[in-house]
N, C-alpha and C positions, 0 to 999 in steps of 0.2 A: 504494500500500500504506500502511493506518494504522498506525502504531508508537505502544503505550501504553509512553508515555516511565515512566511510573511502575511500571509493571512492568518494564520492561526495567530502569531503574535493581533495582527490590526484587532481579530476581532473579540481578545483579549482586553482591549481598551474601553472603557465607559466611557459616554457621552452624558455630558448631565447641561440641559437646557437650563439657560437663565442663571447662569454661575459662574462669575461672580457680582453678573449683573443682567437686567433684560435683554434680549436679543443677543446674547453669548453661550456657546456653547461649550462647553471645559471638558478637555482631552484630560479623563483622570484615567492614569496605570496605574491605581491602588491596586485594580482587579489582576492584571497583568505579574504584578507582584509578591500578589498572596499565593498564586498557584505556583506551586513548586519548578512542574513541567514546563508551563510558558515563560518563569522567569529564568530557567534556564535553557529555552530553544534561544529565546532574547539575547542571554551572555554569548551563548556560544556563536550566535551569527559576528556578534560583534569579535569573539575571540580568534575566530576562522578567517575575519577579514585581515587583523592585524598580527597576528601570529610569526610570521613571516619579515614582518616588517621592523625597520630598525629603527625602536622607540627607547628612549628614555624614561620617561612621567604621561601620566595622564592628569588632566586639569579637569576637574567637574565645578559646574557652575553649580553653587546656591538654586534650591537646595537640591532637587531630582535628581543633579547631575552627580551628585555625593555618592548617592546610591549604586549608581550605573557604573560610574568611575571606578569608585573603590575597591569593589567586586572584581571589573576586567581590570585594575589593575594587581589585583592579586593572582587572577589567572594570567596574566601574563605575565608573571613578577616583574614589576616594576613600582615605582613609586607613586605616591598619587598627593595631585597638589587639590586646595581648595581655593575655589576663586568665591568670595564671600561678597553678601552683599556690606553695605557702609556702614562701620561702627563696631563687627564683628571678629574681629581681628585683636590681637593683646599687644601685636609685635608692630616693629617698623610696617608702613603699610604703604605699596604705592594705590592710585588708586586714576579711575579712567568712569566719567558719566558718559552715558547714553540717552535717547531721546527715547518715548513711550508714547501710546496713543495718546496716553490722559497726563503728559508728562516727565519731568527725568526723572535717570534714578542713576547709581553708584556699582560699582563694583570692585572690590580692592581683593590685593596680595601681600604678602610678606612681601619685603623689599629681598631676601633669601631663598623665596619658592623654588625659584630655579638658577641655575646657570646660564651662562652667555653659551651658544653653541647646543643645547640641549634639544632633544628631538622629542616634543610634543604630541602627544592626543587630546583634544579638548574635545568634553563630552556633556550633554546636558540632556531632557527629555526632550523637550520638541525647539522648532524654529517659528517661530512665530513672526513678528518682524524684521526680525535678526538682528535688532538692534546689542542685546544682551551676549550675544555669542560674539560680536564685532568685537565691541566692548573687552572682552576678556581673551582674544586674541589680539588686540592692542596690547594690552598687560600684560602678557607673554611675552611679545616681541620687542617691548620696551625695556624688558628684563633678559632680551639677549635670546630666548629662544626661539628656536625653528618650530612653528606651529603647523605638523605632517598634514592635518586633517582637522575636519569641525565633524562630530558627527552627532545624532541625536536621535530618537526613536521616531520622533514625527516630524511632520513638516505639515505647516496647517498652510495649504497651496495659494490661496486666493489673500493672504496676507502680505504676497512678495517677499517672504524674508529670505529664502533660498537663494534668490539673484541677490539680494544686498551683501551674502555672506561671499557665494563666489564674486561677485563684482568688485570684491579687494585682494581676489587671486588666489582666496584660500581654498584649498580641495573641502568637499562637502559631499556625507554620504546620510542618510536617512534611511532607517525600512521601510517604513510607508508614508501614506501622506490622507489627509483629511482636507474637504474642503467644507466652510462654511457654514453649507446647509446639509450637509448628513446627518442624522441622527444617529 
């Protein structure tokens, strides 16, 4: 029997209408995460892509990205950095705003996270505008690192934030993608 991991992940995912506001729809992978099975078809697509590949650190955004990160990057032994939102941090902190529908907002790192020369994965759950993923690939590469790839479970399509992430040359991979109006 064939299993399209990618739809099994997609439909793994809950849709919750009107959340965190009217006319919003919110990609939650709580569901995705609590089952044992789909949150490891998930790892391992991610693990099989880079496996192979010559990484350093993985950088998970606040907070989803924690999750995802952490994980592959223990299956890939490697290290894993946090890209935090503003105020969250104890240490030296550099830090890079970005714009939002409804406004900006912050993203900081240890001034230490990484090395100059370091071969990055920056990971988070979906791309939404892509403002927040740009964001925290700035702060990588303001701290010296090579940021391999952006990737992230979703990509909500009709948002544009896919083009806004390649549109600054950075490779971008996703397993699926939502638009809008699906439930």
């Amino acid at each position: 029997m064939h299993v399209d991991t990618v739809e099994y992940v997609r439909r793994a995912i809950r849709s919750v209408p009107d959340w965190p506001k009217p006319g919003i729809i919110f990609r939650d992978i709580t569901p995705l995460l609590q089952d044992p099975r789909t949150f490891r078809v998930l790892i391992d697509m991610f693990v099989y892509r880079y496996m192979r590949q010559r990484l350093d650190l993985v950088a998970g955004i606040d907070a989803r990205g924690f999750i995802l990160g952490s994980v592959l990057a223990y299956e890939l032994n490697l290290g894993f950095v946090p890209v935090r939102k503003k105020g969250k941090l104890p240490f030296r902190t550099l830090a890079e705003q970005y714009t939002l529908e409804y406004g900006n907002a912050t993203v900081e790192m240890h001034t230490d996270a990484v090395k100059p020369g370091q071969r990055v994965l920056l990971i988070d759950d979906l791309i939404a505008t892509g403002g927040t993923m740009v964001a925290a690939a700035k702060l990588l590469q303001r701290l010296g690192a090579n940021v391999v790839e952006a990737a992230a479970i979703i990509e909500l399509s009709e948002l544009g934030g896919l083009k806004v992430v390649k549109d600054t040359g950075l490779p971008v991979f996703t397993v699926c993608s939502f638009t809008e109006s699906e439930t």
